[in-house]
MARMILUM-352252 format. One record per residue: residue number from 1; chain; x, y, z of N, C-alpha, C, O in turn. Coordinates in Angstrom, 1 decimal, decimal comma. Each point is the difference from the previous one (the first is absolute). Example, Ala and Ser with C-alpha at 12.3 -4.5 7.8 and 13.67 -1.06 7.14 Angstrom:
residues 2
> 1; A; 13,2; -5,7; 7,8; -0,9; 1,2; 0,0; 0,9; 1,2; 0,0; 1,0; 0,0; 0,7
> 2; A; -1,4; 1,1; -1,4; 0,9; 1,1; 0,0; -0,8; 1,1; 0,8; 0,5; 1,1; 0,1
//
This chain:
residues 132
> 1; A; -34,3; -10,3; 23,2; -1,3; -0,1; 0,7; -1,0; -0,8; -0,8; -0,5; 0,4; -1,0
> 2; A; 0,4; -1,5; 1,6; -1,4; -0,7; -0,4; -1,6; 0,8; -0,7; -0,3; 1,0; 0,6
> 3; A; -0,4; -1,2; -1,6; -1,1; 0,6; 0,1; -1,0; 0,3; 1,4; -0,8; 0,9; 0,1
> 4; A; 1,1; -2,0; 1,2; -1,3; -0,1; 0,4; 0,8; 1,1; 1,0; -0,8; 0,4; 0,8
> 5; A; 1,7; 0,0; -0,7; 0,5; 1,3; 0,7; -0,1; 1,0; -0,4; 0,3; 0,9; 0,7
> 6; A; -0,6; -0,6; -2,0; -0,4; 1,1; -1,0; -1,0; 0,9; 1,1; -1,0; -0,4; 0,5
> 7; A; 1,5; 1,8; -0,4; -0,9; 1,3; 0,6; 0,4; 1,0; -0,8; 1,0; 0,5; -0,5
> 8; A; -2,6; -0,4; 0,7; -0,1; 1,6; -1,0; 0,0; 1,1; 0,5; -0,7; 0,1; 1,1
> 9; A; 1,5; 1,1; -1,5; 0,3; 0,9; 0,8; -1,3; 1,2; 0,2; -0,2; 0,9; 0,8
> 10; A; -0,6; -1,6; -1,9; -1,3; 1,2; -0,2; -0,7; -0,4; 1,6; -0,1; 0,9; 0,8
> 11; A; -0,2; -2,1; -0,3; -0,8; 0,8; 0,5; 0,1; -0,6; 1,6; 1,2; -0,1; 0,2
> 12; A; -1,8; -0,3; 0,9; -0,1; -0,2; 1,4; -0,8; -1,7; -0,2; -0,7; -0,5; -0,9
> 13; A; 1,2; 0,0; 2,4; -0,1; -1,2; 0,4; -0,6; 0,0; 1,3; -0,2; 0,9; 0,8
> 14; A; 0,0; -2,4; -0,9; -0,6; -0,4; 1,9; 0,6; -1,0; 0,0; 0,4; -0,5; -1,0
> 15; A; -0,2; 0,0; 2,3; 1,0; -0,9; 0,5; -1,2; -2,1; -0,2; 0,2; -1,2; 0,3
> 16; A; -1,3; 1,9; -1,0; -0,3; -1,2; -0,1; -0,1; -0,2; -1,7; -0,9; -0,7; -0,5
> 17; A; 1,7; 1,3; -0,4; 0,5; 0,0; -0,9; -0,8; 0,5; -1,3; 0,2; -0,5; -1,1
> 18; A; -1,1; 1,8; 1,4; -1,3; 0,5; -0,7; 1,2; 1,3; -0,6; 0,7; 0,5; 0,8
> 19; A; -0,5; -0,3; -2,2; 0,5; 1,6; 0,0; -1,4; 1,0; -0,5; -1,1; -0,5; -0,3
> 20; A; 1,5; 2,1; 0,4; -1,0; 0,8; 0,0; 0,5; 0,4; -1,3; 1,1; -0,5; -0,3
> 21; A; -1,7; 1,6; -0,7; 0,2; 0,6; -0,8; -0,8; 1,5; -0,2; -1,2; -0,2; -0,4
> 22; A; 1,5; 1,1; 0,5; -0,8; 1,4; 0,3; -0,1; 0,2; -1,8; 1,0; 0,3; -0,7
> 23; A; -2,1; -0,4; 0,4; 0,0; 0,9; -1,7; -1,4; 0,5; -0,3; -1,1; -0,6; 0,1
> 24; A; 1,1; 1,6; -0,3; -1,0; 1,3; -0,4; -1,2; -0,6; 1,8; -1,0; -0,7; 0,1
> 25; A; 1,8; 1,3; 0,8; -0,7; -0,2; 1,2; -0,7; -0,7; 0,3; -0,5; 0,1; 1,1
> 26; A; 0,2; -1,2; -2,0; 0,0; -1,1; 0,9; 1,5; -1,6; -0,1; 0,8; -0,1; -1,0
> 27; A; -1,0; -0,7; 2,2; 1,3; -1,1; 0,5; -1,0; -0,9; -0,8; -1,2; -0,2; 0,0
> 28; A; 2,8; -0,4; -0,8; -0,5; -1,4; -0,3; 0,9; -0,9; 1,0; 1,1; 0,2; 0,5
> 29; A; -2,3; -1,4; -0,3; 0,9; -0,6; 0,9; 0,4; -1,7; -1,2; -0,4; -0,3; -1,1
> 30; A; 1,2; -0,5; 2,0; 0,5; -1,4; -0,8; 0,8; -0,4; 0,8; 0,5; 0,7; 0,9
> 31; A; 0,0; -2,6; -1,2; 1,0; -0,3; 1,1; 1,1; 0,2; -0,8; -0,1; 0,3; -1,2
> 32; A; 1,2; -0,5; 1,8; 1,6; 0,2; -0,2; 0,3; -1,2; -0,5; -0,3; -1,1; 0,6
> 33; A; 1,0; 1,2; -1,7; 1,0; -1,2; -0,6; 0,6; -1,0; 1,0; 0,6; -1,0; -0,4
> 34; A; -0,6; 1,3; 1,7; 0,6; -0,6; 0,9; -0,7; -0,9; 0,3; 0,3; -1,1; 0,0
> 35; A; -1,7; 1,5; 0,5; -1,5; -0,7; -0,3; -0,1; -1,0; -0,6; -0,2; -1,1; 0,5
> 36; A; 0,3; 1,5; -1,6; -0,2; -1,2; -1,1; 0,3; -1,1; -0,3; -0,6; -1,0; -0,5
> 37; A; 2,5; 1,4; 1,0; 1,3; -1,1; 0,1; -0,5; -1,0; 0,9; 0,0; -1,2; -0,2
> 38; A; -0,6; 2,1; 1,5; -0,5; -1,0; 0,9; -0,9; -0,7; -0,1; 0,0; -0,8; 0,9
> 39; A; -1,0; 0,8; -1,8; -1,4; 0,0; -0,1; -0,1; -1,2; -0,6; -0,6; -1,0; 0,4
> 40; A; 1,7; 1,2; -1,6; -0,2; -1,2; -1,1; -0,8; 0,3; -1,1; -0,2; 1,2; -0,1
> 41; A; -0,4; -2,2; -0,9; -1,0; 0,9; -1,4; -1,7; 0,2; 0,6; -0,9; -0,8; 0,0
> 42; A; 0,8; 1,7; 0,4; -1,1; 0,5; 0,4; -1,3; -0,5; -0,7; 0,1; 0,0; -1,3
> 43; A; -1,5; -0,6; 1,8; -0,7; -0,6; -0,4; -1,4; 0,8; 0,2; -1,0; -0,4; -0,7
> 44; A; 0,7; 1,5; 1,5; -1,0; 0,5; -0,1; 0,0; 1,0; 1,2; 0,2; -0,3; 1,1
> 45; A; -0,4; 1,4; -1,5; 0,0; 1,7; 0,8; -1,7; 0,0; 0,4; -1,0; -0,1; -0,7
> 46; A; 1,2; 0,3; 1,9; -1,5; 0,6; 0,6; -0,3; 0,9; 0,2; 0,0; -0,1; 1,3
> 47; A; -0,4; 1,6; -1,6; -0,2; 0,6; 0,9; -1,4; 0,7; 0,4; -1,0; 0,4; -0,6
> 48; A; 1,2; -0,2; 1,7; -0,9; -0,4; 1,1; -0,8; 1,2; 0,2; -0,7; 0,0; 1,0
> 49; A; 0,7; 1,4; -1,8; 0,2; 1,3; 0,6; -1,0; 0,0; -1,8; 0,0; -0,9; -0,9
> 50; A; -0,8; 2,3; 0,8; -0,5; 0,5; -1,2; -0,3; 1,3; 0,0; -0,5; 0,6; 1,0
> 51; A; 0,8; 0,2; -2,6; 0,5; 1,3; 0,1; -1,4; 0,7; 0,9; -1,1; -0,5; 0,0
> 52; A; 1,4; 1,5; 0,4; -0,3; 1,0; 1,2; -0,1; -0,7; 1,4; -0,5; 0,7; 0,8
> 53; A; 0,7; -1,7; -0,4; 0,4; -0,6; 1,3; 1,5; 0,5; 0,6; 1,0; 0,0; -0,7
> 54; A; -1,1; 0,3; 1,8; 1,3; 0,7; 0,9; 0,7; -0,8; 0,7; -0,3; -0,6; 1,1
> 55; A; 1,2; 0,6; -1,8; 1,2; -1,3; 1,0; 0,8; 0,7; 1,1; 0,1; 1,2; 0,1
> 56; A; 0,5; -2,1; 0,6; 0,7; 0,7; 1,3; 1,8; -0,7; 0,0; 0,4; -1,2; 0,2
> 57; A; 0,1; 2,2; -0,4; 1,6; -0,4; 0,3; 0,0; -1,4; 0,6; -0,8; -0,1; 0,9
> 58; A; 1,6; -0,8; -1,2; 0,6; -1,1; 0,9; -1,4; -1,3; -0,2; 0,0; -1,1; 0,4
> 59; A; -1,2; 2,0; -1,0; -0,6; -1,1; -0,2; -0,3; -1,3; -1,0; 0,5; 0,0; -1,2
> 60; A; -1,0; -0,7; 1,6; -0,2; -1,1; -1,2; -0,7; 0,4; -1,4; -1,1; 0,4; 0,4
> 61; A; 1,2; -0,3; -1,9; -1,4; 0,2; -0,8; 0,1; -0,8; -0,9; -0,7; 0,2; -1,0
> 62; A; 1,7; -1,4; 1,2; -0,6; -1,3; -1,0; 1,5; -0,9; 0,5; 0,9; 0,4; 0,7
> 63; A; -1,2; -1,7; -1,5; 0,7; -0,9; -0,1; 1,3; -0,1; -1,3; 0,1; 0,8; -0,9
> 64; A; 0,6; -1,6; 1,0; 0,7; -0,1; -1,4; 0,3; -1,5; 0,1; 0,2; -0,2; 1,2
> 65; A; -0,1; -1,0; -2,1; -0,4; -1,3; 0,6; 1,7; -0,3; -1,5; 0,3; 0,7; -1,0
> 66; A; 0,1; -1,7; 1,5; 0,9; -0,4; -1,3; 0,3; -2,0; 0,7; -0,5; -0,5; 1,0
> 67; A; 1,6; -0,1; -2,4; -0,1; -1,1; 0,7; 0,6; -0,6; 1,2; 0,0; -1,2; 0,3
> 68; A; 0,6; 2,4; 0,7; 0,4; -0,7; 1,4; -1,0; 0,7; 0,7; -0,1; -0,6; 1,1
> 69; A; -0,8; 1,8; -1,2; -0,1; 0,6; 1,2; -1,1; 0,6; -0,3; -0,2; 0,2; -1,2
> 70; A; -0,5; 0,2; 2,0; -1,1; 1,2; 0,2; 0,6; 1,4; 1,0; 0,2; -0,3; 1,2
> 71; A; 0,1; 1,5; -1,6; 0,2; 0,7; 0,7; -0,9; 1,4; 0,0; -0,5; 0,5; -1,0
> 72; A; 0,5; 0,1; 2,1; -0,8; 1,1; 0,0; 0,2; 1,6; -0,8; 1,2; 0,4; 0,1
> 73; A; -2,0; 0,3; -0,6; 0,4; 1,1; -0,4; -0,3; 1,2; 1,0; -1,2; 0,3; 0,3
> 74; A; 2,8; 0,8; 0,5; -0,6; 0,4; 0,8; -0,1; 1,5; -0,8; 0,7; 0,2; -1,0
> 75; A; -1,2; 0,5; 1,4; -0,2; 2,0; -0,6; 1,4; 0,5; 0,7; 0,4; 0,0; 1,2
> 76; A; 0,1; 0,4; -2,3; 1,3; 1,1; 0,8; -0,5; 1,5; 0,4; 0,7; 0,7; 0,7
> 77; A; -2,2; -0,4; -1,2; -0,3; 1,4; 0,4; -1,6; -0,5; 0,2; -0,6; -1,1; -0,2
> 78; A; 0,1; 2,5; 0,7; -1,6; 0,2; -0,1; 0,2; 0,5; -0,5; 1,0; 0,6; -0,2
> 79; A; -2,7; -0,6; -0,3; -0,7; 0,6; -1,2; -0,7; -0,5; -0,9; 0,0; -1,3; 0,0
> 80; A; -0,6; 1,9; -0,8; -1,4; -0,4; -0,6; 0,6; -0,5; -1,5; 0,8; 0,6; -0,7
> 81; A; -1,6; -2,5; 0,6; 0,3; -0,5; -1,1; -0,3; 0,6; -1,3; -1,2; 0,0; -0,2
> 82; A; 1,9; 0,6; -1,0; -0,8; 0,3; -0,6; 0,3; -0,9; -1,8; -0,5; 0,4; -1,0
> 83; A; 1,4; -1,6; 1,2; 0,4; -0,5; -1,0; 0,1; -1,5; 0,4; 0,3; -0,3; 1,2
> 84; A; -0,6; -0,4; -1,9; 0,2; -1,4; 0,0; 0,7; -0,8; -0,9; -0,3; 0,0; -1,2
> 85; A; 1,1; -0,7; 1,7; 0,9; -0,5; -1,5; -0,5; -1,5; -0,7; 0,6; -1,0; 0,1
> 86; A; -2,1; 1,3; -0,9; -1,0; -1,1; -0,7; 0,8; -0,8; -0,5; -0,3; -1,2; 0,1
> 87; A; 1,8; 1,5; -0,9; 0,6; -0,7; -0,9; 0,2; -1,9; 0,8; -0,2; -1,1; -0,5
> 88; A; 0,7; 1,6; 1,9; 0,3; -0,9; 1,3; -1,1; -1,1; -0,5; 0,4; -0,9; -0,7
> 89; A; -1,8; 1,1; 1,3; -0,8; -1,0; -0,2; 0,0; -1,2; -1,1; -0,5; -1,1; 0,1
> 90; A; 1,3; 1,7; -1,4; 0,0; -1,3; -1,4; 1,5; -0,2; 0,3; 0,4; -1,1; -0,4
> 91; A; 0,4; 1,7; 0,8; 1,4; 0,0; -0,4; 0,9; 0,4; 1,3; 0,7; 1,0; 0,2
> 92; A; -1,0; -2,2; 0,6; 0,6; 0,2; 1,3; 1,8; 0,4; -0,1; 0,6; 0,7; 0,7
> 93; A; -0,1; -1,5; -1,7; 1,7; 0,0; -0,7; 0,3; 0,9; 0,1; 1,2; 0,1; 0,3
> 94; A; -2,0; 1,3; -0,6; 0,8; 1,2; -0,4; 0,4; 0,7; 1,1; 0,4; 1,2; -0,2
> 95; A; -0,3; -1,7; 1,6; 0,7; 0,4; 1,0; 1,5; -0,7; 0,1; 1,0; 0,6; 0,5
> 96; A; -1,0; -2,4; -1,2; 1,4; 0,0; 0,0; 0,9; 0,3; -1,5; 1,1; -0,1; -0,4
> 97; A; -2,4; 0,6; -0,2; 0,9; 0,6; -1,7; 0,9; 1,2; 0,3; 1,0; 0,2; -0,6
> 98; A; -1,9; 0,8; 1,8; -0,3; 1,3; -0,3; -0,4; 1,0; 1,3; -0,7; 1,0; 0,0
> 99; A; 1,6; -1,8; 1,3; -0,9; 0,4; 1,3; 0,0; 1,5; 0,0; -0,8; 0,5; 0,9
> 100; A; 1,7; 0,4; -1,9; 0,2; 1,2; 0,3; -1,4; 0,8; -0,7; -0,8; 0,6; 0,7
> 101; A; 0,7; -0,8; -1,8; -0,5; 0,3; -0,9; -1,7; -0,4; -0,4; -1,0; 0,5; 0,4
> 102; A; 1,2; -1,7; -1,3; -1,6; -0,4; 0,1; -0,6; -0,7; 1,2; -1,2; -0,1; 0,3
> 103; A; 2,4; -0,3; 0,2; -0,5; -0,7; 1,1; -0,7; 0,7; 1,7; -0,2; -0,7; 1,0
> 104; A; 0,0; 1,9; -1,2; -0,7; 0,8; 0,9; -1,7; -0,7; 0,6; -1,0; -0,7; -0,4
> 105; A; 1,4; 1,4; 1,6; -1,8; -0,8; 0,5; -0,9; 0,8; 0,1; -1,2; -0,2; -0,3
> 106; A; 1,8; 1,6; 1,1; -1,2; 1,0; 0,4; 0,5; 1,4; -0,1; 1,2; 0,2; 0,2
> 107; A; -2,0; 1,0; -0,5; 0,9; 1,3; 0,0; -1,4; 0,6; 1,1; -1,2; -0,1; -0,1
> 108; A; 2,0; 0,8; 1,3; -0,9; 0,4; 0,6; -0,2; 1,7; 0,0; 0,7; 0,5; -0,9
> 109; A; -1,2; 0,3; 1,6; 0,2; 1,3; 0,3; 0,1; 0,1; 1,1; -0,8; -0,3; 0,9
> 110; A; 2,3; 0,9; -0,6; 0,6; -0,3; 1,3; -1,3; 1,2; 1,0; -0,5; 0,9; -0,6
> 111; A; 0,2; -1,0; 1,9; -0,4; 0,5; 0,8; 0,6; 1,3; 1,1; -0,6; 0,9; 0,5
> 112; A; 2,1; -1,4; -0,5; 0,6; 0,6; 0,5; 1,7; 0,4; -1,0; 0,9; -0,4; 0,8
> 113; A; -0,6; 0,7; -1,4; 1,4; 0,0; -0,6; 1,1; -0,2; 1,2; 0,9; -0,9; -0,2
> 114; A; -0,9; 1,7; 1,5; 0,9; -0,4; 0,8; 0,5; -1,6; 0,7; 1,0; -0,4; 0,6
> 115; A; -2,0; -0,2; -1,2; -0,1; -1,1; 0,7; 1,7; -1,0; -1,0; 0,9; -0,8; 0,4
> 116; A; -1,2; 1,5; -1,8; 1,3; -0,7; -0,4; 1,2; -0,1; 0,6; 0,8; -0,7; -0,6
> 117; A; -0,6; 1,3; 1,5; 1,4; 0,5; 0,8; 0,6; -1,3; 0,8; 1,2; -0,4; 0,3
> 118; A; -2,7; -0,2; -0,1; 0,1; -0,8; 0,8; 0,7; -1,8; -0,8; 0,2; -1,0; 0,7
> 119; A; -0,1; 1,2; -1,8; 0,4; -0,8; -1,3; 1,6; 0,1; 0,0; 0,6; 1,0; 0,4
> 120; A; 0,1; -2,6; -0,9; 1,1; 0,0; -1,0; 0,0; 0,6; -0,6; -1,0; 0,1; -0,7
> 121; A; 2,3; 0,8; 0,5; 1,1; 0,6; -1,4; 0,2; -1,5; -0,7; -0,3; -1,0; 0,6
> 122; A; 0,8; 1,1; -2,0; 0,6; -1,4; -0,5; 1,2; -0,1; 0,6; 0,5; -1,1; 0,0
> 123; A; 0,0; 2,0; 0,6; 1,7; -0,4; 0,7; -0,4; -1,0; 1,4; 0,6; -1,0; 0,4
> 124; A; -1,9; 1,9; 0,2; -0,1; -1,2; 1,2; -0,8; -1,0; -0,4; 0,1; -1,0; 0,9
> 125; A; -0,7; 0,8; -1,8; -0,7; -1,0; -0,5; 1,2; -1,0; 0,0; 0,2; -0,8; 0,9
> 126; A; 0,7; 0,8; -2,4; 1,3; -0,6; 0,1; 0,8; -0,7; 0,9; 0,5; -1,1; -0,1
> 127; A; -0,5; 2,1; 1,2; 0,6; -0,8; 1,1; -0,7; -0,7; 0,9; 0,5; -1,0; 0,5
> 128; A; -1,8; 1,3; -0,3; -1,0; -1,1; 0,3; -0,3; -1,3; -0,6; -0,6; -0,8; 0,8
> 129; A; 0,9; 0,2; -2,1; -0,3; -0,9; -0,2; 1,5; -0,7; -0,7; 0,1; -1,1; -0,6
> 130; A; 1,3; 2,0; 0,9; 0,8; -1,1; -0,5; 0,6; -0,9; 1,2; -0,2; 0,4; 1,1
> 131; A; 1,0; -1,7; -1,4; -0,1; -0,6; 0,7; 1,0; 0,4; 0,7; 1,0; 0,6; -0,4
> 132; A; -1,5; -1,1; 2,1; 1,3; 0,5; 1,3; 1,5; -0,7; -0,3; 1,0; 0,2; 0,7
//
């Protein structure tokens, strides 16, 4: 298996390639190595959202821009922003060094916990993005 098929078992996905991560109650969110592959070397993260602002599942709360593409960042959950990943602004890279890890964008406080349900396992993640 390729890196850019690489899924983590820790945590939940959205089919527009955002995973979730649940730690000390609140989700960090970030895109998927899959993301990235597609993405190319990433050139500058926007995001569009600031801590105590309430985002809404499925919606838009910033950009991620690299050298083929501009694409949108959508929220896998609601809930209230309460972290911002500053590092992004000087050091857009560390999403393709590190998309797991340093390369996080936002950790929110989920609004609803149920609403995860509605999320990829990494098993359906996996099968969602390998090739037919």
């Amino acid at each position: 298996m390729s890196d850019s098929l690489e899924v983590k078992t820790d945590r939940l996905y959205s089919k527009e390639h955002e995973w979730a991560l649940e730690k000390d109650g609140e989700v960090v969110i970030g895109i998927t190595a899959y993301a990235v592959d597609q993405l190319g070397d990433v050139t500058l993260v926007a995001i569009d959202v600031k801590e105590g602002d309430q985002i809404e599942a499925g919606k838009i709360f910033g950009t991620i821009e690299s050298v083929k593409t501009l694409s949108d960042l959508y929220a896998p959950l609601s809930g209230k922003v309460v972290r911002i990943n500053k590092d992004l602004d000087a050091s857009p890279e560390l999403v393709n060094d590190d998309c797991w890890d340093k390369g996080w964008m936002i950790a929110i406080e989920p609004s609803d916990p149920s609403q995860k349900d509605k999320l990829l396992s990494a098993e359906d993640y996996k099968k969602f993005i390998e090739p037919a």
